[in-house]
C-alpha positions as CSV (number, residue, x, y, z in Angstrom):
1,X,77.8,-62.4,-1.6
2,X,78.4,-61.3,-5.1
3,X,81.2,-58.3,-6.9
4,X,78.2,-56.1,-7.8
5,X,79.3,-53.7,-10.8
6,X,77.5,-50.0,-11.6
7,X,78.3,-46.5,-11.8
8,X,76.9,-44.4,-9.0
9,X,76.7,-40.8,-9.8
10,X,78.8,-41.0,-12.8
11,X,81.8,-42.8,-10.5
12,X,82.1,-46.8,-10.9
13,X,81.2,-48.6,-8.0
14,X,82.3,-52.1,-6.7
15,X,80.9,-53.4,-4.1
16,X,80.2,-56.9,-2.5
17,X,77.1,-57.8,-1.9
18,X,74.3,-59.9,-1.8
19,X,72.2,-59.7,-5.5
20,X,68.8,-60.1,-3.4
21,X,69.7,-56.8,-1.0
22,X,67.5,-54.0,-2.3
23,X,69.0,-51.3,-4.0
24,X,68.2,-49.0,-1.0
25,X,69.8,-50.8,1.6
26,X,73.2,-50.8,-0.5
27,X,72.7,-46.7,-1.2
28,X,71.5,-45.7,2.1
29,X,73.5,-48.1,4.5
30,X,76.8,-48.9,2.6
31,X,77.1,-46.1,0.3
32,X,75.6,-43.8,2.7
33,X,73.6,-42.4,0.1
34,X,70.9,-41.3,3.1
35,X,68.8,-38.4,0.3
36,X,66.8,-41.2,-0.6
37,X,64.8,-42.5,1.8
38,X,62.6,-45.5,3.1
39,X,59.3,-44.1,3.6
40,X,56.8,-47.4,3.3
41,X,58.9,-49.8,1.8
42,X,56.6,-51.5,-0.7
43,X,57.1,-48.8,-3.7
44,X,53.9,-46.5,-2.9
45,X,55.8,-42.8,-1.9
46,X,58.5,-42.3,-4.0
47,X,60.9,-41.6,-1.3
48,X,63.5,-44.0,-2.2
49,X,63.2,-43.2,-5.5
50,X,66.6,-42.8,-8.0
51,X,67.3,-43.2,-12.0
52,X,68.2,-46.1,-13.3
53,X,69.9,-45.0,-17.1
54,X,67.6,-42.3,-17.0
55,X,64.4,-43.7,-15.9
56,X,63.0,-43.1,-11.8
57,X,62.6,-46.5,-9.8
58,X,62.0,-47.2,-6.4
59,X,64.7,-48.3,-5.0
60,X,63.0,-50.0,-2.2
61,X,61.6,-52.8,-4.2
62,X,64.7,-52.8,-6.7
63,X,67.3,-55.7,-5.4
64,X,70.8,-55.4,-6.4
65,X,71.2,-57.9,-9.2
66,X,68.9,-55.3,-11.4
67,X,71.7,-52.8,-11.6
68,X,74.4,-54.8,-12.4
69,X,76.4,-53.1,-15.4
70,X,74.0,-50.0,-14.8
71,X,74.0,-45.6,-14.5
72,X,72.2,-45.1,-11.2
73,X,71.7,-41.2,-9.7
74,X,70.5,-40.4,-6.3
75,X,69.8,-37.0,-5.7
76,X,73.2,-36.4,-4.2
77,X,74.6,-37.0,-7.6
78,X,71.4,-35.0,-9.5
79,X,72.1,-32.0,-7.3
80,X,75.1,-31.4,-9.4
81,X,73.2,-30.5,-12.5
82,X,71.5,-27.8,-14.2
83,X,68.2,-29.7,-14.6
84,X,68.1,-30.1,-10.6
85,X,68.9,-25.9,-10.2
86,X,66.1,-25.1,-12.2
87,X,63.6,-27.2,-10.4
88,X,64.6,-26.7,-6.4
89,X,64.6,-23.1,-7.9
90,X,60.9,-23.5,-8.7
91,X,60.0,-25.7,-5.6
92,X,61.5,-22.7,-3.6
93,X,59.6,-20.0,-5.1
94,X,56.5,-21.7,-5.3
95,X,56.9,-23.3,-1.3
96,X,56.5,-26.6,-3.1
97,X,58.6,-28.1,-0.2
98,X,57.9,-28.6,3.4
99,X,59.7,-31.0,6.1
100,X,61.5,-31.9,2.6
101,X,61.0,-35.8,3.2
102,X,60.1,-36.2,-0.1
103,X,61.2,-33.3,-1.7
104,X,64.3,-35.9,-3.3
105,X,61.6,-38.2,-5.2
106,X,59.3,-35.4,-6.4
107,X,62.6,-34.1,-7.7
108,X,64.2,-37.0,-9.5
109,X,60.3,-37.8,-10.8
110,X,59.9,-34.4,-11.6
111,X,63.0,-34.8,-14.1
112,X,61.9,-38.2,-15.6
113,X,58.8,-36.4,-16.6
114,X,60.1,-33.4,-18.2
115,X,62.7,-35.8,-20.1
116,X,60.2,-37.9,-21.6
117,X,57.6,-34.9,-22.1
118,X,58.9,-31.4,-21.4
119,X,55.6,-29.9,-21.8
120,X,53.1,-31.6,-20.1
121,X,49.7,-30.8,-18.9
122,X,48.8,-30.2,-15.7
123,X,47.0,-33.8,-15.5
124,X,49.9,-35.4,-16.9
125,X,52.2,-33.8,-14.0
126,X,49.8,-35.0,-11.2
127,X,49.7,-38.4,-12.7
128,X,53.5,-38.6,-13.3
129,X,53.9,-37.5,-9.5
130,X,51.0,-39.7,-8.1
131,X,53.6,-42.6,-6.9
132,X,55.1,-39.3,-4.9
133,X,53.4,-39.2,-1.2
134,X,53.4,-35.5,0.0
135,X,51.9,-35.1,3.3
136,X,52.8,-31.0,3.8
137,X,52.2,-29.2,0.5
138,X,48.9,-30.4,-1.0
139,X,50.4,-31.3,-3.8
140,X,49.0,-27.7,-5.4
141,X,52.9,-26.2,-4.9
142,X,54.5,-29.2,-6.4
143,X,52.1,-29.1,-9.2
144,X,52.8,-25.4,-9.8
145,X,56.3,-25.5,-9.7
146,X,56.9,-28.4,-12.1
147,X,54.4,-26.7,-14.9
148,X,56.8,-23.5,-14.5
149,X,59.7,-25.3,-15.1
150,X,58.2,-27.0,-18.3
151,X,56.8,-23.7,-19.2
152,X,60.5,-21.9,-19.1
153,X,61.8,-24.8,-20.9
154,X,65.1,-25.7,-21.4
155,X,67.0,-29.2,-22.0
156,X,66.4,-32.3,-20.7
């Protein structure tokens, strides 16, 4: 066991644990930080995923020790922003969520993009969201509602 040091949603965070725990254990069992989610475990759906200063990772192959010192945001701490308004606005209107499972990752992923490239293509959407597993929508929705976010603009 191990002080572990980082700001969760903009609060600092102290914590013991053990550096080799990964990052979604400590959210989901001892921060009970239960939006993100363990959906296979081996970094393939996107469910667990969170930022890390700004940038998505899956928090189900990230252990502790890597966030030492670091900004992480689930999407408990993202839904307090405009960024996440304007895109659950768009997955409403465009029925982009189902059972909502992964709704969280497709979210958080969907903000990484548009921060990096706030006008992407429509390929360049369905490649950023390819490590997102949706298995209600189709991906179609998703696809939709991210490309009418970029399209309204805004800052990132």
């Amino acid at each position: 066991m191990k002080i572990i040091k980082f700001h969760l949603n903009n609060k600092p965070v102290v914590v013991r644990a053990d550096p080799s725990m990964r990052l979604l254990d400590l959210l989901r069992i001892h921060l009970h930080m239960t939006g993100v989610k363990e959906g296979c475990g081996e970094g393939a759906c996107g469910a667990c995923s969170v930022l890390v200063d700004g940038v998505c990772y899956d928090s189900c192959l990230t252990p502790v020790a890597n966030i030492i010192g670091k900004h992480v945001v689930t999407i408990e701490g993202f839904r307090n922003t405009k960024q996440y308004r304007r895109i659950a606005d768009a997955f409403a209107d465009f029925g982009a969520s189902q059972c909502g499972f992964c709704t969280p990752g497709m979210i958080l992923n969907t903000y990484a993009l548009l921060k990096k490239n706030p006008h992407p293509s429509e390929e360049e959407v369905r490649i950023a969201l390819s490590g997102n597993l949706c298995r209600c929508t189709g991906y179609n929705a998703i696809v939709k509602a991210v490309l009418e976010v970029a399209e309204k603009g805004g800052e990132w």
